[in-house]
N, C-alpha and C positions, 0 to 999 in steps of 0.2 A: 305260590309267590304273588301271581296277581288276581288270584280269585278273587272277585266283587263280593265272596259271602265269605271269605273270612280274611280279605284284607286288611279290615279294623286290628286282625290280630296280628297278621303274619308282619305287617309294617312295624312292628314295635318288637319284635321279636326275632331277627333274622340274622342274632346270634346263634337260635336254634337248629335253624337250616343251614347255614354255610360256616365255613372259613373262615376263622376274622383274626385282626390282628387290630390291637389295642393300639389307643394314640392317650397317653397317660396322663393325666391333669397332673400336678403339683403346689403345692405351699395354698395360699390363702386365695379364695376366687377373689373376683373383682367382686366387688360388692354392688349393687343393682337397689339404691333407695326405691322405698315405692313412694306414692301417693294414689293410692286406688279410689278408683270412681266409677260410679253407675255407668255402662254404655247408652249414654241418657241423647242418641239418636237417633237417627232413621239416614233409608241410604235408599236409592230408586233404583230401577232395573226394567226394561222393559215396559217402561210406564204406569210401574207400580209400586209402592213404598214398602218397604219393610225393616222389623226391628233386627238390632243384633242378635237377639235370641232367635228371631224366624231364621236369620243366616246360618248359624251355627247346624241347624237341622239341613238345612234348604240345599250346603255346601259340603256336608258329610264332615265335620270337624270332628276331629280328634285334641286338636289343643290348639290355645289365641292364648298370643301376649302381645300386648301393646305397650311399645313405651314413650314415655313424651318428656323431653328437655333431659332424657337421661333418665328419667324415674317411669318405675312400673307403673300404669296405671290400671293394667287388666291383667290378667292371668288367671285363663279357666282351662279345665282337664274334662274330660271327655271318656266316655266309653272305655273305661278302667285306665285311662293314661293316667301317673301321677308324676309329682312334680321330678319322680328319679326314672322315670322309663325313657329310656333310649329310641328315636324313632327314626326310620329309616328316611335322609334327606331325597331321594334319588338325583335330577340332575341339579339340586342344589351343590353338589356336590362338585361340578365343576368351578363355581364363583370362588368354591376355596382350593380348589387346584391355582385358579388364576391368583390368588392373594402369595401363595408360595413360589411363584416362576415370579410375581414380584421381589419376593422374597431373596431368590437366586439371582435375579438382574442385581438388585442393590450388594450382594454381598460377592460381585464378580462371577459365579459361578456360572452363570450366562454371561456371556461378553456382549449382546446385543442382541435385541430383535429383527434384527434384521440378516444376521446369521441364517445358514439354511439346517436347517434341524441334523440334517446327515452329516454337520459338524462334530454335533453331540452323539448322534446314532447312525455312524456307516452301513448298519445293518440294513439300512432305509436306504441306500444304494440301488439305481438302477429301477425305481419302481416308480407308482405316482408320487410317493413325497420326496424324490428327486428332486432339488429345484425349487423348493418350496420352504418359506425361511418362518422361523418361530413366532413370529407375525400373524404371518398368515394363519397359523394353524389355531393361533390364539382368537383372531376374528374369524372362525370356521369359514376359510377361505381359502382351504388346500386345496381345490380343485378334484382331489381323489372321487375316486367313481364308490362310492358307500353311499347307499342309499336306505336314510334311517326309518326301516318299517319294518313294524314285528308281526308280524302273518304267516304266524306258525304252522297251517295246513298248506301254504302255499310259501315256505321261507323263501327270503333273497337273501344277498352276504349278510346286514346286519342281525338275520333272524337267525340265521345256521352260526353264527360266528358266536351268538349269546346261547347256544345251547351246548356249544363244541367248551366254550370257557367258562360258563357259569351252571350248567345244567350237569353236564359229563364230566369238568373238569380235565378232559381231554388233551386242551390248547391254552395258551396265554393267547387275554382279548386281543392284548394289542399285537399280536405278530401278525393279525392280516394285515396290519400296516405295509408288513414286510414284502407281498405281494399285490396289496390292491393298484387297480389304474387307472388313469386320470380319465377323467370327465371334462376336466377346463382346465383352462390358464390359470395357474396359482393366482390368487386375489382380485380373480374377477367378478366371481359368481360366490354369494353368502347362502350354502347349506350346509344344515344342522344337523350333527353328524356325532355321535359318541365317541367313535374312533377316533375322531381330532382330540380329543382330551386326554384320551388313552396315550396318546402319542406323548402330549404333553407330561404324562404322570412317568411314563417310562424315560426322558429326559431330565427328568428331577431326580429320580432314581438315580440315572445315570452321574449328573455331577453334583449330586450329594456327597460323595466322599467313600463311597465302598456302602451307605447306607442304605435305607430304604426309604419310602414313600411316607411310611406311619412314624420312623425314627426323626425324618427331617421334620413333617406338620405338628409333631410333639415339640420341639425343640423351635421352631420358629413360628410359631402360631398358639398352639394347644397351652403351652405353662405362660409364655407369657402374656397371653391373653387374659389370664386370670379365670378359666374354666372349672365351673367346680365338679363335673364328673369325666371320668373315660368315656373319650370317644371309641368309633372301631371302626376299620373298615373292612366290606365283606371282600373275601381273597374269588381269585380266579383258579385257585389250585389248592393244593396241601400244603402244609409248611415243607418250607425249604424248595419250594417249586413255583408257589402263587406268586402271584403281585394282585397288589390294590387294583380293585376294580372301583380307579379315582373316575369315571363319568359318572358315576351314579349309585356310589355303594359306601359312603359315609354316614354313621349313625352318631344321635347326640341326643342330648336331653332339650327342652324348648328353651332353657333358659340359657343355655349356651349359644343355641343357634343364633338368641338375640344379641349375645354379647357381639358376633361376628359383627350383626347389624351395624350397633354403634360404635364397633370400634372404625368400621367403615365411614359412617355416620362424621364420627370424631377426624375423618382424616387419615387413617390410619393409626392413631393413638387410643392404646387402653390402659386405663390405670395409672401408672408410671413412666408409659416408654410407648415408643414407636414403632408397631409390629412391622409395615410398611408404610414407603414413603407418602406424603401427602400428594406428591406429585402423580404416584404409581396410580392411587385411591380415581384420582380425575382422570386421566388418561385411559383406565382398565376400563370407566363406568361413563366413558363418550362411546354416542353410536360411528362404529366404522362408515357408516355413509347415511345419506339421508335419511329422517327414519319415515315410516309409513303410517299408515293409519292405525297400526296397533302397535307400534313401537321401531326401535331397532335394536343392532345388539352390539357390543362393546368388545372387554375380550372377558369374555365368557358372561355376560352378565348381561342382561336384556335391561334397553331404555324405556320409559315409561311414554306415551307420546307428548307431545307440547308442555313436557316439563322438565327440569333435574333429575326427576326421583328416577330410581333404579331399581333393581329385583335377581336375586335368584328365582327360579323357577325348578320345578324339580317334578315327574311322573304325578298323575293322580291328586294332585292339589299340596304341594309344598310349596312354600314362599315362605322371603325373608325381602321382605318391602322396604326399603330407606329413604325417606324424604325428606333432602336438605332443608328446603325452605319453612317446612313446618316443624324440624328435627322432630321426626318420629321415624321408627320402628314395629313393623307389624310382622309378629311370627305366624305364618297360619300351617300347621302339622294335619294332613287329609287323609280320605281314603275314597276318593272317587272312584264310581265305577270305571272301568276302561272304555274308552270311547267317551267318554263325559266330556262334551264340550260348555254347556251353558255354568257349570259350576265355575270353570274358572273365567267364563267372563263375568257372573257374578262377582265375584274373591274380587275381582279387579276395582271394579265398582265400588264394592263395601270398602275396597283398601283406600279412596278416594276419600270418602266420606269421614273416614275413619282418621286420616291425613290432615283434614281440614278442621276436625270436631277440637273444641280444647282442651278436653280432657282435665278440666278442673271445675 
């Protein structure tokens, strides 16, 4: 699943290996004009210039779409990806957890963020997310003692807890919710934690209606978003047992992922209609507190530093880049080695350049 020599494949493939449960497109996609244009710049790194084609190699791409004012102006495949392969977002996958708990504040189904999650899930009783209101858990500020590091010769909770639920299928992710413990003060301390999403996904679950995770983001995201293929996410179990493994386990084609982009982009509007509110769109994608020299983070959505723009970010080099001011859109689908750190502060880089270029 993360091997660095066959990640190119297993990333686009991870219908093969797991679980999944479909998130269904319907009726006519959004249609996505292009206007396509040479990548006719250059973008600097460490004080030294390179082309979009040196990036493409330099960052392990698998697939780039860029769009500007609404229209395609790039879209290249990679390493047998085609315009219909489905690739694995990893935690891109929370940005659209957070568009559905938007989703559920607007439609009542949450009564408020500021609710304490054990409203929705008493199961969460008596533990660390006692105490701890859908807020917090949304700006990864639950205090819970999870500490996100996968050091499989050496596991701590989050490494035994990803091989007990997605390796063995033993356990559902999120019931160590059930007894993890706190570390801090609910929304004092911002760490970045899977488990807080997991939290969130199994709350969605919950006051969806008797549904599931894949039946509500099909129905409030997925059709009327205008998506023109099935999405899936990988399960934590067998049917009739699993749940979505919503931190990290949503798969999509590149040109959907961009649709999220703008419909973000747009305010919450795609096509015809208003998935989430415009209000939700600005609130979910402000940083919870000052941000740093490489950004901050929102509720679920990481800020860019000294600008608007915003990002999913997801394992191993996924991004879905949005920047107000120049409306653009960059989808970048990767396959970093693990431990890669300079790709994605390259990705970041290029995504700057790329922001600014005019694509005409």
């Amino acid at each position: 699943m993360l091997d660095r020599d066959v990640s190119t494949l297993t990333f686009r493939n991870m219908d093969q290996l797991f679980t999944t449960r479909t998130v269904p497109h319907a009726g006519q996609p959004w249609n996505l004009p292009r206007a396509d244009h040479a990548m006719d710049f250059t973008y600097s790194f460490k004080g030294a210039s390179y082309t979009p084609e040196q990036f493409l190699d330099r960052t392990y791409t698998n697939a780039l779409l860029i769009i500007k004012d609404g229209r395609i102006v790039s879209e290249i495949y990679r390493n047998n990806m085609t315009p219909g392969t489905r690739h694995m977002g990893w935690s891109m996958t929370k940005s659209i957890t957070s568009i559905l708990v938007g989703c559920a504040l607007a439609e009542g189904r949450i009564k408020s963020l500021d609710d304490q999650v054990t409203t929705y899930l008493p199961e969460l009783r008596g533990g660390g997310y006692d105490g701890v209101t859908v807020r917090q858990v949304l700006q990864m500020r639950s205090g819970v003692d999870y500490e996100e590091r996968y050091d499989f010769e050496n596991p701590g909770i989050a490494a035994r807890n990803h091989d007990a639920a997605l390796v063995r299928n033993v356990a559902r992710f999120a019931d160590v919710a059930r007894t993890v413990k706190r570390a801090h003060k609910p929304g004092e301390v911002f760490q970045y934690k899977t488990i807080d999403t997991a939290v969130l996904g199994w709350l969605l679950e919950r006051v969806s209606g008797g549904s599931n995770l894949s039946a509500y983001a099909a129905q409030r995201l997925w059709e009327p978003l205008g998506a023109e293929a099935d999405g899936y996410f990988i399960m934590d179990g067998p049917p009739g047992v699993g749940r979505e493994f919503n931190g990290a386990g949503f798969n999509a084609v590149l040109r959907d992922y961009g649709r999220i982009g703008l419909m973000m982009l747009n305010g919450g509007w795609a096509r015809d209609r208003q998935i989430v509110s415009r209000e939700w769109v600005a609130e979910s994608t402000r940083p919870a507190a000052a941000e740093g020299a490489e950004g901050g983070y929102g509720y679920q959505w990481w800020t860019m530093p000294g600008s608007d723009a915003y990002a999913a970010m997801g394992l191993q080099g996924q991004f879905i880049l949005i920047d107000p001011a120049t409306k653009t859109v960059v989808v970048k689908l990767s396959h970093f080695p693990p431990g890669e750190v300079e790709a994605e502060q390259e990705s970041l880089a290029f995504f700057a350049a790329a922001s600014a270029w005019p694509g005409r």
